[in-house]
C-alpha positions, 0 to 999 in steps of 0.5 A: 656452805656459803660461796666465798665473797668475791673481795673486788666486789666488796672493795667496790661496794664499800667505795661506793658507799662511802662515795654517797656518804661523803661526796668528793671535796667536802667532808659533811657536804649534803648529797645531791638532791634527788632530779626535780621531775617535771611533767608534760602533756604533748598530745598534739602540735600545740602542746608540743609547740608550747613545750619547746617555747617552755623550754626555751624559757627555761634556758634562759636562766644559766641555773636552769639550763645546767640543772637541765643539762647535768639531768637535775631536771627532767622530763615525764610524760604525764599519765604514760606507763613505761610501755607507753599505751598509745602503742609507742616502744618503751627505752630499752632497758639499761643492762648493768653485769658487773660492778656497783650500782649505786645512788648517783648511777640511779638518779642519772638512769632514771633521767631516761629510762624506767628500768635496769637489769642487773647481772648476778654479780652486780652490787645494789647500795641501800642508797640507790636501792631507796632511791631506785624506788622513789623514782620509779626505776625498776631493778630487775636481777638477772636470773 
């Protein structure tokens, strides 16, 4: 027998999915697009000198500074796993118990961290599942 279907679960899920179907304040509108992921190299006090004179530069165009600040641009390091090999500590993993993740939440977690645990009660959108895996953020469900 099925354990019964918690209804404020699915009433969550359901409102979320129509939220990254029909974004707020315009019927039809596209969704968000997805961060653009820049890559960066900073081995030493000249790479990170010309970062911060790249991101300078960047912020001096208003757009480029909101997309920047709103975490639709962000930064990577290049070639770096998660666990960082040059011995460096990972961003601990965000931890989700209830509720719904969806689409928008996974964009915004992916900006800074490289994977989620999700509680046994927490609601994956398809969306955000698809998404979640373009980015490279690991869902990891709760035991």
């Amino acid at each position: 027998m099925e354990p019964p279907v918690d209804l404020d679960t699915l009433r969550a899920l359901v409102r979320e999915i129509l939220r990254d179907l029909v974004p707020a304040g315009s019927a039809g509108a596209a969704a968000p697009a997805p961060p653009r992921i820049e890559r960066v190299s900073i081995d030493d006090d000249a790479a990170l000198a010309a970062f911060v004179r790249h991101l300078l530069r960047l912020f001096e165009d208003p757009a480029m500074r909101e997309d920047i600040r709103a975490g639709r641009h962000v930064f990577r390091l290049k070639g770096q796993a998660p666990a960082a090999a040059s011995g460096g500590v990972a961003p601990l993993p965000e931890r989700i118990d209830a509720g719904v993740l969806s689409e928008a939440k996974v964009i915004a977690l992916a900006a800074s961290r490289d994977r989620v645990v999700l509680g046994k009660r927490v609601a994956v959108t398809p969306l955000a599942r698809d998404k979640a895996r373009e980015l490279g953020l690991k869902l990891e469900r709760e035991r």
